[in-house]
LOVO-119742 format. One line per field, with one value per residue (C-alpha): x, y, z; chain; residue number from 1; residue in one letter. Coordinates in pm, whole numbers. Each point is the difference from the previous one (the first is absolute). Example, Ala and Ser with C-alpha at 12.3 -4.5 7.8 and 13.67 -1.06 7.14 Angstrom:
// LOVO-119742
x <- (1230	137)
y <- (-450	344)
z <- (780	-66)
unit <- (A	A)
pos <- (1	2)
code <- (A	S)
This chain:
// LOVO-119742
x <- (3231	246	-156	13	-24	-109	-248	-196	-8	-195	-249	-53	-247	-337	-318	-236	-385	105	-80	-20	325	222	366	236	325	219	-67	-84	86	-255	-27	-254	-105	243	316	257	341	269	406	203	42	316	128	210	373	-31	237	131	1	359	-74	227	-290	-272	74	-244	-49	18	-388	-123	198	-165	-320	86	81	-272	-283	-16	-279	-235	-87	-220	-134	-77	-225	11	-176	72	23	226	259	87	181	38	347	218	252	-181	-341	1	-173	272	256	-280	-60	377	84	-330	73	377	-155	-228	175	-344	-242	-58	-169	-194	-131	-347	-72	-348	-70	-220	132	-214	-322	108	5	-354	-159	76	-152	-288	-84	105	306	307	282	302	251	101	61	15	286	-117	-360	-76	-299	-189	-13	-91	-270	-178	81	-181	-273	-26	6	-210	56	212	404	255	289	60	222	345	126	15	228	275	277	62	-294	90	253	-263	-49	-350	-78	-2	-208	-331	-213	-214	-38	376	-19	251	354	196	274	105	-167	70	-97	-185	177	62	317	124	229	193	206	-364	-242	53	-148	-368	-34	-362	-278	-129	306	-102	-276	155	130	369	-111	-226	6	333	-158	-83	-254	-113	-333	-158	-221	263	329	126	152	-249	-226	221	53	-369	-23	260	-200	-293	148	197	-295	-339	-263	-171	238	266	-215	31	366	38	-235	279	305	-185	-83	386	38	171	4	-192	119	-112	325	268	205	-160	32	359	101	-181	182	386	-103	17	-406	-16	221	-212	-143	-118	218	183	210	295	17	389	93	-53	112	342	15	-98	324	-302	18	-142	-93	-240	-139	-155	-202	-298	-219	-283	-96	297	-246	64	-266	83	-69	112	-16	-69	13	-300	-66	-288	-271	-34	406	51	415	-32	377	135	-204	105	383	-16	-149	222	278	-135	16	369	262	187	-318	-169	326	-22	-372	58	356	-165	-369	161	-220	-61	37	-361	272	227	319	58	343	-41	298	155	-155	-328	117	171	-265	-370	-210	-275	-230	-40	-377	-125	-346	-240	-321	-94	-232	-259	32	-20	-246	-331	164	292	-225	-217	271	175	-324	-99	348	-66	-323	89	373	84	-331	106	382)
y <- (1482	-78	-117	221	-121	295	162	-340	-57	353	-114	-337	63	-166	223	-199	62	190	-63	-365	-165	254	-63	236	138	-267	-391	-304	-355	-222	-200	-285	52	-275	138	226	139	-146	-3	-247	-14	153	-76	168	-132	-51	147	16	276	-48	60	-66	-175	-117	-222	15	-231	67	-16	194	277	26	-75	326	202	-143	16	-382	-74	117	-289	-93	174	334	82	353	117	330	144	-131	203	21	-327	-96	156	-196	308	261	-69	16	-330	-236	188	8	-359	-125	275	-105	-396	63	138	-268	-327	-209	290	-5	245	-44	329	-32	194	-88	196	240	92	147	-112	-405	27	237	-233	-310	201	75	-340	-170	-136	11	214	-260	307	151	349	266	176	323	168	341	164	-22	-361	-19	261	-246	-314	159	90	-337	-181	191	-107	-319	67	-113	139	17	261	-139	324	-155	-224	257	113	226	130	341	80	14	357	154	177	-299	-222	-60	-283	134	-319	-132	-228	95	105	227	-114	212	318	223	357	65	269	114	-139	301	-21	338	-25	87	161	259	-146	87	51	45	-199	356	-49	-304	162	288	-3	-45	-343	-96	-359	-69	-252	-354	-128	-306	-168	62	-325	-254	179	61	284	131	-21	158	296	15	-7	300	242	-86	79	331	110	-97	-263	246	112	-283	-92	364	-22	-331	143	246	-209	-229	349	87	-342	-218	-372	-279	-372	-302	-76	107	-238	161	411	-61	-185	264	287	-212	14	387	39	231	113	-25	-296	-99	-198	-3	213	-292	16	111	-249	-275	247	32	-381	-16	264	198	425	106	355	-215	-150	302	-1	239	17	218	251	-144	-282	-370	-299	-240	-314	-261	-377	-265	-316	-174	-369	-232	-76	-337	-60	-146	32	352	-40	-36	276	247	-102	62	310	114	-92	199	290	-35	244	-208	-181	373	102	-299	2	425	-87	-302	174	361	121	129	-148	20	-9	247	-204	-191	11	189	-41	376	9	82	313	115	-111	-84	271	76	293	276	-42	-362	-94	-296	-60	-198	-348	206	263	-232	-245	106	223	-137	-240	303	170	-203	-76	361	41	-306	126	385	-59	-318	-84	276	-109)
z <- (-2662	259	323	261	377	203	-311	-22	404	20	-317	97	265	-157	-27	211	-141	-257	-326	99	126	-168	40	105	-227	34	-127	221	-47	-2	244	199	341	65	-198	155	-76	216	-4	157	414	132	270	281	101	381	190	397	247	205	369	315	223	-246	-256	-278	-290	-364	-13	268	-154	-318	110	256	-258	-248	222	-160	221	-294	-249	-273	-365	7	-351	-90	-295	-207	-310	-255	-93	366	-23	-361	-18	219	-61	48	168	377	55	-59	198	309	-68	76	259	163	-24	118	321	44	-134	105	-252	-390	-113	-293	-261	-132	-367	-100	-316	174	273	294	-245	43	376	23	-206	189	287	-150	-109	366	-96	233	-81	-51	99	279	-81	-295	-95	-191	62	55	150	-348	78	318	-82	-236	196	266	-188	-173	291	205	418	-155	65	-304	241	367	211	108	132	347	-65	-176	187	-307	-74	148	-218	-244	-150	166	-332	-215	233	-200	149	318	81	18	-284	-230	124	-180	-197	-270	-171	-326	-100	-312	-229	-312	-186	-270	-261	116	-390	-115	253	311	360	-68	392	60	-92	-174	-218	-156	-169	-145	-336	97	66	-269	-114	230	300	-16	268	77	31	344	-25	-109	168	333	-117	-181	264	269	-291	48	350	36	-209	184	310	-206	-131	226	-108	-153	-237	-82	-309	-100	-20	-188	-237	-84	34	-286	-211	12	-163	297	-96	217	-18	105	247	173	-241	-314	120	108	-336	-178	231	-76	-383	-7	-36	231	246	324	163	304	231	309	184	-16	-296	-21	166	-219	-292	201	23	-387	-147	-85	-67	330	-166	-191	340	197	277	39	306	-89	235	196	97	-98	80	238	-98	313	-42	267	130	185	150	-177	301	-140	59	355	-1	214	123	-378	-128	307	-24	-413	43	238	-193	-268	218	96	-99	-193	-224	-20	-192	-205	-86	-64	-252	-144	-61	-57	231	309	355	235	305	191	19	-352	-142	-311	-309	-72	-302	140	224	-334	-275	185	70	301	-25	205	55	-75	-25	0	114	321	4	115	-220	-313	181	-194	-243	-238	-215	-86	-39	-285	-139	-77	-117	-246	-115	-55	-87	-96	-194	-259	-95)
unit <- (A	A	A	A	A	A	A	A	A	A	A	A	A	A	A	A	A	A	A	A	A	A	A	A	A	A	A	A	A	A	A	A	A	A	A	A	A	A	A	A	A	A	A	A	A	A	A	A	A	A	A	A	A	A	A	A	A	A	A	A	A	A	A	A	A	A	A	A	A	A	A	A	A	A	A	A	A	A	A	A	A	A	A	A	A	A	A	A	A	A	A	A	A	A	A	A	A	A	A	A	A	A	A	A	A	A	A	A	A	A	A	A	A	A	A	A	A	A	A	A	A	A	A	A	A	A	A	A	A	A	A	A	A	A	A	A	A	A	A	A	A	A	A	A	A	A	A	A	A	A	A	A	A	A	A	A	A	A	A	A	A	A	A	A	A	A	A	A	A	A	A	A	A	A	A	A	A	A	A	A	A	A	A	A	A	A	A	A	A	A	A	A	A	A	A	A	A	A	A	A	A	A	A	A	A	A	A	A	A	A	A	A	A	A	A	A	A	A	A	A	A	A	A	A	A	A	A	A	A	A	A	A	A	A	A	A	A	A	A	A	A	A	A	A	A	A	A	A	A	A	A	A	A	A	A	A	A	A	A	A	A	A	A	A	A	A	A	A	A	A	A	A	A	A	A	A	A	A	A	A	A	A	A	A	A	A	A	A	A	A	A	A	A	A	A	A	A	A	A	A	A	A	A	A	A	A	A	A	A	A	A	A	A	A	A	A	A	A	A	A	A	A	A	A	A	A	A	A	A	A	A	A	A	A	A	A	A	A	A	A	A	A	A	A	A	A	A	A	A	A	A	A	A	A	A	A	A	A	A	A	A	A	A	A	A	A	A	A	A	A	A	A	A	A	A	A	A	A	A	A	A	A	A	A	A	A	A	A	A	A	A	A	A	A	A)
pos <- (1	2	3	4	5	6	7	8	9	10	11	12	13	14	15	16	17	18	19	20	21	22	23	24	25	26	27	28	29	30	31	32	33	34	35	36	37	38	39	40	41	42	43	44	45	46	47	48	49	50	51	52	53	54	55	56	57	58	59	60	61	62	63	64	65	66	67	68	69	70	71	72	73	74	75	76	77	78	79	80	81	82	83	84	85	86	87	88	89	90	91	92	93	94	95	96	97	98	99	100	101	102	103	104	105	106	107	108	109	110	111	112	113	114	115	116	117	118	119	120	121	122	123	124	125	126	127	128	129	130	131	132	133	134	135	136	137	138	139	140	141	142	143	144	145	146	147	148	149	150	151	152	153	154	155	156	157	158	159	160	161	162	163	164	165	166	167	168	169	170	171	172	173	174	175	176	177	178	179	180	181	182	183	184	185	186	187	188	189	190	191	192	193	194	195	196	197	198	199	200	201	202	203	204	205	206	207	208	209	210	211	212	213	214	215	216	217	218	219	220	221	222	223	224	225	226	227	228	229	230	231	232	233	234	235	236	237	238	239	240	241	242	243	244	245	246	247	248	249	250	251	252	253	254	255	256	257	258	259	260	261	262	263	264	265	266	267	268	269	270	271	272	273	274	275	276	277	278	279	280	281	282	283	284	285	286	287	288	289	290	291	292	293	294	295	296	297	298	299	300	301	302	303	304	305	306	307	308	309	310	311	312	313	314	315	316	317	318	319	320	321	322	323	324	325	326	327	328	329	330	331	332	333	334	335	336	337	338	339	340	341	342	343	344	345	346	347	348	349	350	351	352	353	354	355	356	357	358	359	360	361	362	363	364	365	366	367	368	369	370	371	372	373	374	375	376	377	378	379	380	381	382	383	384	385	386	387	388	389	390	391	392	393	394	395)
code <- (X	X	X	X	X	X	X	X	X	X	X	X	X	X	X	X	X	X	X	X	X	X	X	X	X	X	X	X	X	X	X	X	X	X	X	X	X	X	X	X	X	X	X	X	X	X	X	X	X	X	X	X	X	X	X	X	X	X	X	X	X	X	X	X	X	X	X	X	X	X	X	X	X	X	X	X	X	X	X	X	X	X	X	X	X	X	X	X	X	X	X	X	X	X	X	X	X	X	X	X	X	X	X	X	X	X	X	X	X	X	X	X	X	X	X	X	X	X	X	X	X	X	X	X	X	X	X	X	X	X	X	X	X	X	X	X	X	X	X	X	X	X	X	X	X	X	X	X	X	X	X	X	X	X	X	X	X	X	X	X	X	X	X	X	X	X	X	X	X	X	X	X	X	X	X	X	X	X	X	X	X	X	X	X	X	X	X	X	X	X	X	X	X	X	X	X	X	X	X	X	X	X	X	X	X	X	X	X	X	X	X	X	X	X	X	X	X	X	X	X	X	X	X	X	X	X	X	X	X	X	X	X	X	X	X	X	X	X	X	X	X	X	X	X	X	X	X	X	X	X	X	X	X	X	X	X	X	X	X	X	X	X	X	X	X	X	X	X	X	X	X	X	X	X	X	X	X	X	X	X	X	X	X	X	X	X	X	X	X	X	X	X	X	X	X	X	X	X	X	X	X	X	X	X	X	X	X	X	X	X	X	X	X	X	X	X	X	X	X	X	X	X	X	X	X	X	X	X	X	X	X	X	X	X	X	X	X	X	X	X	X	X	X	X	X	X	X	X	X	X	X	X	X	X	X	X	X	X	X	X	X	X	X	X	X	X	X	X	X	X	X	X	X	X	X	X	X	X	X	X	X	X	X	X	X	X	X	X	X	X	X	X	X	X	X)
């Protein structure tokens, strides 16, 4: 199937404790704890500021402009398909725009095969971190991080040190602690093939025979997608009574898969025409010539769940200036837009500079959800483990 940069980014979050060190929907490269991904450094042409009364050389310009008092490797680890597609992916770009700002920086992109798992791991066992920050977790993670590590800290707060840290949407903020900064979210929806099936709606709909053997799910243990499609009919339908309602999604005969990769191949094949997906979807349909009747959008209930991604500094790192001026570069208008086009997703900021096609083809909806650290602190592992022993356990 053709790879697909903004479907993978949502599914490639890793399951941490679940299931052992599941990996998430999209494929990592394997790497050592000492191999990274890098690109050749750019540099940026200096240039001179005329002025009447202060002359000004060649150099002091750019380094004005550069803020080239920054220097050294920054290491930034991630997830894989976030910079294994020099075209597409939004690391490379990031990389050279960052490097052309700061002539003296190279930053390096770290892909271990397990993501999150590697670096949690090395924790656990007293190893230093040899990053300085991760690109990519959500509060998931940093639920089971915590709870793995007890008082021990895998990531520090930088927020202080962020002059754009309040352009960062309030709702999308998920670390009570400041951790993990904002960068990018998506909103879990249905995709529909509108050739074949009416916009179910409702989440009532879905179990009615209209619908009957027409949605693909995926796995809530082994896919970020899945599990957010869990976590919104928890929070749709109560604790109490979520199980209930997969119970008769899986007697109208809807489909669950392993991955995102797996559902959304089986959806393109014509097996059924609903899967779950993202509310982006259009856009990179647009981008691929594709029929956009075939590429709905449904948000159920008129709800869609948030699912934000972040940034967050390793404690072990000691390069606090690097981290702080990357991250705030990640925050800017201009790299927002970038990350949003590149990832087809969502910005986490109020300013980014968005292409057309998203006003035209991305879609927001009217009530989104998601739960709050606190609210899954406790709750989301028995959660997806009730839903693995009731639901899963009999496909």
């Amino acid at each position: 199937m053709e790879r697909r940069t903004l479907l993978r980014r949502g599914a490639t979050a890793t399951v941490i404790g679940l299931a052992g060190c599941v990996g998430g929907d999209g494929g990592g490269q394997e790497t050592t704890d000492d191999e990274t991904t890098t690109a050749d450094e750019t540099t940026t042409e200096e240039s001179t500021t005329a002025d009447e009364s202060t002359e000004t050389t060649a150099e002091e310009a750019t380094e004005t402009e550069t803020g080239s008092d920054l220097s050294g490797t920054l290491t930034v680890a991630t997830y894989s398909s976030f910079v294994d597609a020099p075209s597409s992916s939004p690391g490379p770009w990031l990389k050279d725009a960052f490097e052309e700002r700061h002539p003296d920086v190279t930053v390096e992109w770290a892909t271990p095969e397990n993501e999150m798992n590697y670096y949690l791991q090395r924790a656990q066992q007293g190893v230093e971190v040899e990053a300085d920050m991760f690109v990519g977790l959500n509060v998931d993670h940093l639920i089971r991080i915590d709870d793995a590590l007890d008082d021990r800290q895998l990531f520090e707060s930088t927020v202080d040190a962020l002059d754009n840290y309040g352009h960062v949407e309030e709702g999308l903020k998920f670390d009570p602690q400041q951790r993990a900064v904002p960068y990018d979210t998506g909103y879990i929806s249905l995709v529909y093939d509108g050739t074949e099936v009416d916009d179910p709606e409702t989440f009532d709909a879905l179990t009615t025979d209209e619908y009957a053997g027409d949605l693909i799910l995926q796995n809530a243990q082994s896919a970020a997608t899945g599990r957010a499609f869990l976590l919104w009919t928890v929070h749709n339908r109560g604790e109490d009574e979520y199980l209930d309602y997969w119970e008769q999604l899986v007697d109208n005969d809807a489909t669950i898969l392993g991955s995102w990769d797996d559902a959304y191949a089986a959806w393109e094949s014509g097996e059924a025409p609903m899967v779950v997906s993202y509310s982006t979807d259009r856009v990179y349909a647009n981008r691929s010539d594709a029929n956009l009747e075939e590429h709905r959008i449904s948000f159920l209930d008129d709800q869609g769940y948030a699912n934000p991604e972040g940034m967050a500094k390793f404690a072990d790192s000691d390069d606090d200036d690097l981290v702080a001026a990357f991250m705030d570069f990640l925050l800017s208008a201009e790299a927002q837009g970038e990350i949003a086009a590149r990832n087809v997703q969502f910005p986490a900021t109020d300013w980014a500079d968005l292409p057309s096609e998203f006003e035209e083809y991305a879609a927001i909806p009217d009530d989104p959800v998601t739960f709050t650290y606190d609210e899954l602190q406790g709750n989301v592992d028995g959660w997806i483990d009730e839903w693995a022993r009731q639901i899963a356990g009999g496909n």
